[in-house]
Backbone bond lengths (Angstrom), bond angles and torsions (degrees), N, CA, C in turn:
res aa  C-N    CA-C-N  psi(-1)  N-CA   C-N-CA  omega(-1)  CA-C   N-CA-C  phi
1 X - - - 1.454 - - 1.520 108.68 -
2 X 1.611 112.70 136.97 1.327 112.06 -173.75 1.695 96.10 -115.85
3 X 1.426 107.40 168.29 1.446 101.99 171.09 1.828 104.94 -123.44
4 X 1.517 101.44 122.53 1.433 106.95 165.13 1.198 136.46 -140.41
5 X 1.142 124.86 152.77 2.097 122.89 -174.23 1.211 95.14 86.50
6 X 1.856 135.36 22.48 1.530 105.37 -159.48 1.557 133.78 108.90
7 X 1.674 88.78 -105.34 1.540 106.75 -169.88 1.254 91.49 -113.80
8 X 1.242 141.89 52.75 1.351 138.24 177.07 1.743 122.47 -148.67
9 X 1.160 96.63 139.69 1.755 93.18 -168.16 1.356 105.53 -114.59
10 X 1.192 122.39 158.12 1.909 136.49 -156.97 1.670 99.00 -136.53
11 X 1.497 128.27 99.16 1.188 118.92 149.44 1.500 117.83 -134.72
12 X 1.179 89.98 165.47 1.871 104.65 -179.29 1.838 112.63 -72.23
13 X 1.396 113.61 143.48 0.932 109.24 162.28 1.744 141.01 -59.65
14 X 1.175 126.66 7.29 1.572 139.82 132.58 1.142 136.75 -109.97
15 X 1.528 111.31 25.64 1.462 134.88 151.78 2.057 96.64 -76.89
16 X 1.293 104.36 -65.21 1.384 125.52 170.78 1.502 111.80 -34.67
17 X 1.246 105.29 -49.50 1.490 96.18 -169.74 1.666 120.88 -91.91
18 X 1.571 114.33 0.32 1.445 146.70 -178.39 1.655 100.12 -109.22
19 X 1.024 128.35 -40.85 1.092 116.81 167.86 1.620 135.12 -139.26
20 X 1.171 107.33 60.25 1.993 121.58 -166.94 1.481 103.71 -68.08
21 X 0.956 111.85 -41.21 1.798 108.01 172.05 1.278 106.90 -37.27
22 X 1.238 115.14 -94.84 1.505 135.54 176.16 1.644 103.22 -29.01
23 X 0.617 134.38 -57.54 1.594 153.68 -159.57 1.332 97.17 -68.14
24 X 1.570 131.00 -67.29 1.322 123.31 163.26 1.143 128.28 -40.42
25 X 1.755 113.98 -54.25 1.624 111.02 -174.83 1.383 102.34 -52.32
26 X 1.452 134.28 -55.88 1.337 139.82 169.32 2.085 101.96 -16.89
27 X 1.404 100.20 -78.07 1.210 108.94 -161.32 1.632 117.37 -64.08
28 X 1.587 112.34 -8.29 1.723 111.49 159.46 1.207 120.10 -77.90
29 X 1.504 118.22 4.86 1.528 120.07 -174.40 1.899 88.98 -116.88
30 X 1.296 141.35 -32.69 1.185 111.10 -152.89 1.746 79.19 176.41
31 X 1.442 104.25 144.54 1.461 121.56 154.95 1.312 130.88 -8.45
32 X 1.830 127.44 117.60 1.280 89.72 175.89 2.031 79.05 -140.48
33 X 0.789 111.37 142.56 1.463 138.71 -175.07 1.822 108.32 -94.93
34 X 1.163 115.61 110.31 1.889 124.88 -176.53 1.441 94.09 -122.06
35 X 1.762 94.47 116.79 1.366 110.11 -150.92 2.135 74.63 -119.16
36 X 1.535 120.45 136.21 1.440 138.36 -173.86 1.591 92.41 -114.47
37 X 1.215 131.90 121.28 1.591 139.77 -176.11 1.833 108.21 31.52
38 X 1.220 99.15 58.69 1.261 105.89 168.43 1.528 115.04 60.96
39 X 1.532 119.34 29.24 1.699 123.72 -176.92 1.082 77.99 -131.70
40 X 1.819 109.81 138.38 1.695 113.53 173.70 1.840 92.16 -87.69
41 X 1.772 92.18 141.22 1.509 114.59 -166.25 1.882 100.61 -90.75
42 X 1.443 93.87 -77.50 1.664 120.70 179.22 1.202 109.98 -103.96
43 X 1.852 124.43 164.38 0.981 122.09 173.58 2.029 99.73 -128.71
44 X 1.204 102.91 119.90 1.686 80.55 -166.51 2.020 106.07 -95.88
45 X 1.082 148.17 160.62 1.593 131.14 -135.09 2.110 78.43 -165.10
46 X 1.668 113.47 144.65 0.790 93.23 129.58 1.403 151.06 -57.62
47 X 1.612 136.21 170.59 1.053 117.64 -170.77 1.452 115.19 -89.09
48 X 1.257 108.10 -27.63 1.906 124.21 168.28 1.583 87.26 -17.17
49 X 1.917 101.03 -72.80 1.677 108.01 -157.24 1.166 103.60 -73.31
50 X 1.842 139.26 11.01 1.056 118.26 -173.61 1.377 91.08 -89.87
51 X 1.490 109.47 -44.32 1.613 121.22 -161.20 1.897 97.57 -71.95
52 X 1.116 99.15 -49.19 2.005 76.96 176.33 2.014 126.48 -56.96
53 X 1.310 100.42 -28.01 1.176 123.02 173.19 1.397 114.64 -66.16
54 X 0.936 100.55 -27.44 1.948 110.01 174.18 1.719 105.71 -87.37
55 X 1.492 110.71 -85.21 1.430 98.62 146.68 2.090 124.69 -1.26
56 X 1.004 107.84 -71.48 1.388 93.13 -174.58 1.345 108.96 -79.48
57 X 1.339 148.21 -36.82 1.059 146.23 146.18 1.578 120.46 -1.08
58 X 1.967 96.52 -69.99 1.607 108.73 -172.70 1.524 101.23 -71.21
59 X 1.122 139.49 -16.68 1.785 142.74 -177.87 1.675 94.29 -91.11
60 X 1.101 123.61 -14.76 1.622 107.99 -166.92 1.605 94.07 -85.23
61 X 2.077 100.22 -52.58 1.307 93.97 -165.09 2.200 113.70 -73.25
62 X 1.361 106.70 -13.03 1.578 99.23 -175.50 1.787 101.65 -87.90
63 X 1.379 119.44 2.52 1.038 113.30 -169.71 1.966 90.52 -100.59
64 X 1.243 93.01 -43.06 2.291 82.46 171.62 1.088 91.18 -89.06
65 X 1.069 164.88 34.82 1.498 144.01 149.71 1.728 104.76 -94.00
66 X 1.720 113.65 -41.99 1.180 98.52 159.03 1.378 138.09 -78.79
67 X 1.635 103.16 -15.49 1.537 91.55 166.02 1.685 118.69 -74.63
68 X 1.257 135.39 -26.88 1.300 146.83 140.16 1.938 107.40 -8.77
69 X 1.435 78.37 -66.53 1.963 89.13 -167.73 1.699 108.83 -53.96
70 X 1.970 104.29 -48.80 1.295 113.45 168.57 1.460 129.03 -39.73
71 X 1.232 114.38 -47.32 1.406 125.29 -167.65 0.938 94.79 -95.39
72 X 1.753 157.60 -69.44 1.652 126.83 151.18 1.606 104.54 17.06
73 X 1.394 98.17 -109.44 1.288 131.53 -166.46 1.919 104.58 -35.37
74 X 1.330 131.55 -16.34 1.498 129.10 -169.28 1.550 74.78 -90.80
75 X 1.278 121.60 -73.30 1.912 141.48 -157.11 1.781 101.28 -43.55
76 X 1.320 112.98 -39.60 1.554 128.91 -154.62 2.437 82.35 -84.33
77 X 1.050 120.95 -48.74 1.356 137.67 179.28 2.209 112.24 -55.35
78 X 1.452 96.98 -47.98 1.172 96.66 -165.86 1.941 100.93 -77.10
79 X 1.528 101.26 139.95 1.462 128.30 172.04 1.453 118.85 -39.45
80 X 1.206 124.31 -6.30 1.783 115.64 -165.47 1.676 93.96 -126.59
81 X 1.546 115.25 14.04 1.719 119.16 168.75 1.622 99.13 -103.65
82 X 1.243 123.53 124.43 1.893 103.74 160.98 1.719 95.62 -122.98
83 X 1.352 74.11 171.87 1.991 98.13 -169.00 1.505 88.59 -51.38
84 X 1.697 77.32 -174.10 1.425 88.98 178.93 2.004 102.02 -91.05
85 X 1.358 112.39 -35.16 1.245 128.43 173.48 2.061 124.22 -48.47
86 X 1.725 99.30 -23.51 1.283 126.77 -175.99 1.646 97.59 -111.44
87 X 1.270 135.73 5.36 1.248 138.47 164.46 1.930 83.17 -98.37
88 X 1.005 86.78 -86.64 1.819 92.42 -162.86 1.743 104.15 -11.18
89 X 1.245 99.69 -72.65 1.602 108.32 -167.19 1.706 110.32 -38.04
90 X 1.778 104.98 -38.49 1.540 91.01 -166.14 1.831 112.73 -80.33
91 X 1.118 110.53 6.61 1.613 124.36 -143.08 1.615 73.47 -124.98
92 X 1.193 152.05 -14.71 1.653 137.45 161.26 1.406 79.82 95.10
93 X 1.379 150.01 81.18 1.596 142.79 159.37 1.639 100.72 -139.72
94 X 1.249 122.26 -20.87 1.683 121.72 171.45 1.443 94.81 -131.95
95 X 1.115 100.28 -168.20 1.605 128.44 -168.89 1.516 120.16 -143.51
């Protein structure tokens, strides 16, 4: 196990498989990165930061999804959009 960024730990995947005990307790306190021929593979996280990380995730995306809906809804309001029913009519297709 190496230590890097800090609060973050660096091991190989048969470090992992020789020693996962140890390796976990490590990874309920802080980051630990399982790097397979020297390319980091997984990153393993307590779960606290998994579950807040999810959490902010689901608030990031309902927070642009409603601004999405908002700005729809301003564009769908302004005078220089017409229906599709107020297209037809001027184009000779209704009456």
């Amino acid at each position: 196990m190496r230590r890097v960024k800090g609060d973050t730990t660096l091991v190989g995947i048969s470090e992992l498989r020789t020693q996962a005990d140890e390796i976990l307790k490590v990874a309920q306190q802080e980051p630990v990165i399982v790097e397979k021929r020297h390319k980091p593979m997984v990153v393993l996280i307590p779960i606290e930061q998994y579950e807040r990380t999810e959490e902010t995730l689901d608030l990031l995306e309902d927070t642009i999804l409603g601004l999405l809906a908002k700005e729809r809804d301003v564009r769908s309001r302004r005078k220089d959009y017409l229906t599709l029913e107020e297209l037809e009519r001027r184009v000779g297709l209704r009456r």
